[in-house]
N, C-alpha and C positions, 0 to 999 in steps of 0.2 A: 585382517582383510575385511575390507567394507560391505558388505553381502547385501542392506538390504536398502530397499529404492529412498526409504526414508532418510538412512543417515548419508547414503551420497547425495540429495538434496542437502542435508543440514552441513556436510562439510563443502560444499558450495559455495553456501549462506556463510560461513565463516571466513573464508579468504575475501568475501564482497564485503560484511563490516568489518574486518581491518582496515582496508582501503578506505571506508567512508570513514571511521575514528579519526585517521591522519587527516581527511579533510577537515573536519571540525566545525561542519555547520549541520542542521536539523537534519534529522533522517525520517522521509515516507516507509514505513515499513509494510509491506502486506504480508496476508496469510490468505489461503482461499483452503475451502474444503469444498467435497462435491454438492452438498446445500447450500450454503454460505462464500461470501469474500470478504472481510474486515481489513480494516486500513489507520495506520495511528502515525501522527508526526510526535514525534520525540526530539526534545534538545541536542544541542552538540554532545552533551555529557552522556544522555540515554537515561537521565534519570527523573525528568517529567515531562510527563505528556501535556503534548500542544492542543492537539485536535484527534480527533477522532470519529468513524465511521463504519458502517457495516449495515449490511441487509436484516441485521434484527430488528434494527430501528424503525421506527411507526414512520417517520417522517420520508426514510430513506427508500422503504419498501412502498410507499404511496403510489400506485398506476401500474406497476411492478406485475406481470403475469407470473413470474415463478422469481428465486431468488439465487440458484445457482447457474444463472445465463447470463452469456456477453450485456445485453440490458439494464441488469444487477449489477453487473461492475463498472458501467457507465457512469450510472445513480449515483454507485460508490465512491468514483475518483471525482464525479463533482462535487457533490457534496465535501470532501476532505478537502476539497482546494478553497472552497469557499468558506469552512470553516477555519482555516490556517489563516488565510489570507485577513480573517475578521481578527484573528489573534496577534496579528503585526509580522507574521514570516512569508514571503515569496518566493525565498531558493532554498530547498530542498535538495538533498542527496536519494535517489532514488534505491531503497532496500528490497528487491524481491524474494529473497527467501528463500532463496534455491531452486524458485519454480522458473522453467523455462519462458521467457518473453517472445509469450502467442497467446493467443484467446481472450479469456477474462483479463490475462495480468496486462496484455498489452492496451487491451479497451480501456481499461482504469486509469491506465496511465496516459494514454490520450485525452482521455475526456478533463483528467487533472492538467493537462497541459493547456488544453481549448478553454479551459475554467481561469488560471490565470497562473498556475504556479510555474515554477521555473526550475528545470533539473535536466 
């Protein structure tokens, strides 16, 4: 039995990347903690990364009042669309990780959308 909040997120997250394997093209994956959001496009295969993202970043955190708020993940899902988009990828499969689509994961993922990727 599944007890604890973590691993029924992570068994989530696993029935979502089956789905996107069978698709076969680049996966957006995030992770957020309660300081931080990080965000990395990886191949169809999953075995090298395209692009990547996150609030440690000097660049990303630039204007940034704190780095665990809707604002921080705005940063985050531009900057990752604009660095994919520089590495030759557009359409993406959206990975969230088990975390529910509200707050930061939804901001991220709109702002990557208004930036120019496709999923």
């Amino acid at each position: 039995m599944i007890t604890t909040k973590k691993e029924r997120r992570l068994r989530r997250a696993v029935k979502t990347r089956a789905h996107i394997r069978n698709l076969g093209i680049a996966r957006l994956t995030i992770h957020r903690t309660p300081q931080h959001i990080y965000a990395q496009v990886t191949d169809a295969a999953g075995a090298k990364v395209i692009a990547a993202a996150s609030t440690l970043q000097e660049k990303v955190r630039e204007g940034l009042k704190g780095t665990g708020n809707v604002e921080a993940a705005k940063a985050v899902g531009k900057a990752i669309a604009e660095r994919t988009k520089a590495a030759g990828v557009s359409k993406v499969a959206f990975d969230r990780a088990g975390f529910q689509f509200h707050g930061r994961v939804k901001a991220l993922a709109d702002a990557a959308r208004e930036a120019g990727l496709e999923f």
